[in-house]
Structures are given as C-alpha cells and as structure tokens.
C-alpha positions as CSV (number, residue, x, y, z in Angstrom):
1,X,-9.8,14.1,-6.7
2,X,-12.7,11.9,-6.7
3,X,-15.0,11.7,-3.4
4,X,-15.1,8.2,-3.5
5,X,-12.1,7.2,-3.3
6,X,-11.4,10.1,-0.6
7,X,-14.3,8.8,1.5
8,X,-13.2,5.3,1.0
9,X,-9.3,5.9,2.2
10,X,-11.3,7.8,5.2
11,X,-12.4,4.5,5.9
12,X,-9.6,2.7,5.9
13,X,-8.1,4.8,8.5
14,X,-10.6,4.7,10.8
15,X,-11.2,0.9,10.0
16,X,-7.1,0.9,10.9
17,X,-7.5,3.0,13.9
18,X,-10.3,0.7,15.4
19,X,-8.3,-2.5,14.6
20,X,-5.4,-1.6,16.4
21,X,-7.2,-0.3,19.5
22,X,-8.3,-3.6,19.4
23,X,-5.3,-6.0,19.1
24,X,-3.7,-3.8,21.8
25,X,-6.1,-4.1,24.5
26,X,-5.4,-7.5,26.3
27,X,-8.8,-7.8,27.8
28,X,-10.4,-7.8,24.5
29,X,-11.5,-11.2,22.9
30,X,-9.5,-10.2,19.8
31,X,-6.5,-8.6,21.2
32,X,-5.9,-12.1,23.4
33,X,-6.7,-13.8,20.1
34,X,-4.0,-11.9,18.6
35,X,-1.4,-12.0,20.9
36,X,-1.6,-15.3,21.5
37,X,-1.6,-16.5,17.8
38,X,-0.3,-13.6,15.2
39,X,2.4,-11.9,17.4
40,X,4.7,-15.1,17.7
41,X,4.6,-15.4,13.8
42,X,4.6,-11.6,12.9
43,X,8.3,-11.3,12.1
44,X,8.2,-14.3,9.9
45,X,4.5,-13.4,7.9
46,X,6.4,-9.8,7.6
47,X,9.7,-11.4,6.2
48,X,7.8,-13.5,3.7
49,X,5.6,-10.7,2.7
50,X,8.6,-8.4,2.0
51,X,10.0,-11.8,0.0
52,X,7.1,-12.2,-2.2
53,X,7.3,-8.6,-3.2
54,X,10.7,-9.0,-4.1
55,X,10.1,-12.1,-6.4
56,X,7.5,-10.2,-8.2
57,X,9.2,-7.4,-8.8
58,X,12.2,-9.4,-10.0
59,X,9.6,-12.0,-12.4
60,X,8.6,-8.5,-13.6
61,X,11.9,-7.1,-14.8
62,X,13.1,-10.3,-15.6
63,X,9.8,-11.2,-18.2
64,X,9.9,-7.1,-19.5
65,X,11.8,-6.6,-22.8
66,X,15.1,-4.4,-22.9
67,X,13.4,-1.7,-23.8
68,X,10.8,-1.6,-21.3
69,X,13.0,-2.5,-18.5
70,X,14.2,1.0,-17.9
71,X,11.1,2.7,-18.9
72,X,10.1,3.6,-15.1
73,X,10.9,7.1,-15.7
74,X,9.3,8.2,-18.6
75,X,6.1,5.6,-17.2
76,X,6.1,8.3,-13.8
77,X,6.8,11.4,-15.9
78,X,3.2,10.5,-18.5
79,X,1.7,9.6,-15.3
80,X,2.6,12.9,-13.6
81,X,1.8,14.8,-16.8
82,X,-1.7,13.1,-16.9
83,X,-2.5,13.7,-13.2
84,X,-1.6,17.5,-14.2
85,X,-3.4,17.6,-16.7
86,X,-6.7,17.5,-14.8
87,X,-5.6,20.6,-12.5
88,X,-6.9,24.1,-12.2
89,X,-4.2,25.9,-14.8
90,X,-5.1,29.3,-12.9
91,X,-4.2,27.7,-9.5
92,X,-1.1,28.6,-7.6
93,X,1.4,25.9,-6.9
C-alpha cells in the first residue's frame, strides 16, 4: 500500500479524534459554538446528506445503459483482481 495515502488516513484520524474532543468539551470556544448552532440542526443536515446520496445514486442508475446497470459485480470482481494482482504471490493468505 502506498505510504502516502497511509500517512494521510493517519491524519485524518487524529484530525477526527482532536475535533471531537473538541465539540464535546462545553468550556471550549468551539464546543459552545457547536452546541449551540450545529446540534439543533444535526438530524436534519444528516437526513439531507443521506438524501442527496440517494438521488445520486438513483441519477446514476437511471442515466447508465441496460447493460451497464448491473455491471457492479463484475466492476468489484476486475477491481479485486487488480488489487491482487499487486500482492506478494509467495505470501500466505
């Protein structure tokens, strides 16, 4: 796997981790901000973001040709094959 893209998912955790330390401490600047402002409207933000997905993934299948449109499979199985491709052959799995 490529070192960059494990340091930057490292990142991203602790970037996460710091965040929500954060927006759970009340007597932090940020956390009050957050609280006051982004809790109230979470469910709703949440909703619509689970919405929007939903719409693209039906604009998707809905503007894909027959035969494309159950093509998932065989899309996962080449990416699968592709992915294994790059192992060790000699290593144990």
């Amino acid at each position: 796997m490529d070192w960059l893209f494990l340091a930057l998912m490292a990142a991203l955790v602790v970037a996460g981790v710091i965040i929500r330390r954060k927006v759970r401490n009340p007597e932090d600047p940020f956390g009050r901000w957050f609280q006051s402002r982004v809790q109230p409207r979470l469910p709703g933000l949440l909703t619509g973001f689970f919405l929007a997905t939903f719409l693209v993934w039906v604009a998707v299948y809905v503007t894909a040709s027959e035969k494309d449109r159950g093509n998932l499979t065989q899309a996962f199985k080449g990416w699968f094959k592709s992915v294994g491709e790059g192992e060790d052959k000699e290593s144990p799995k």
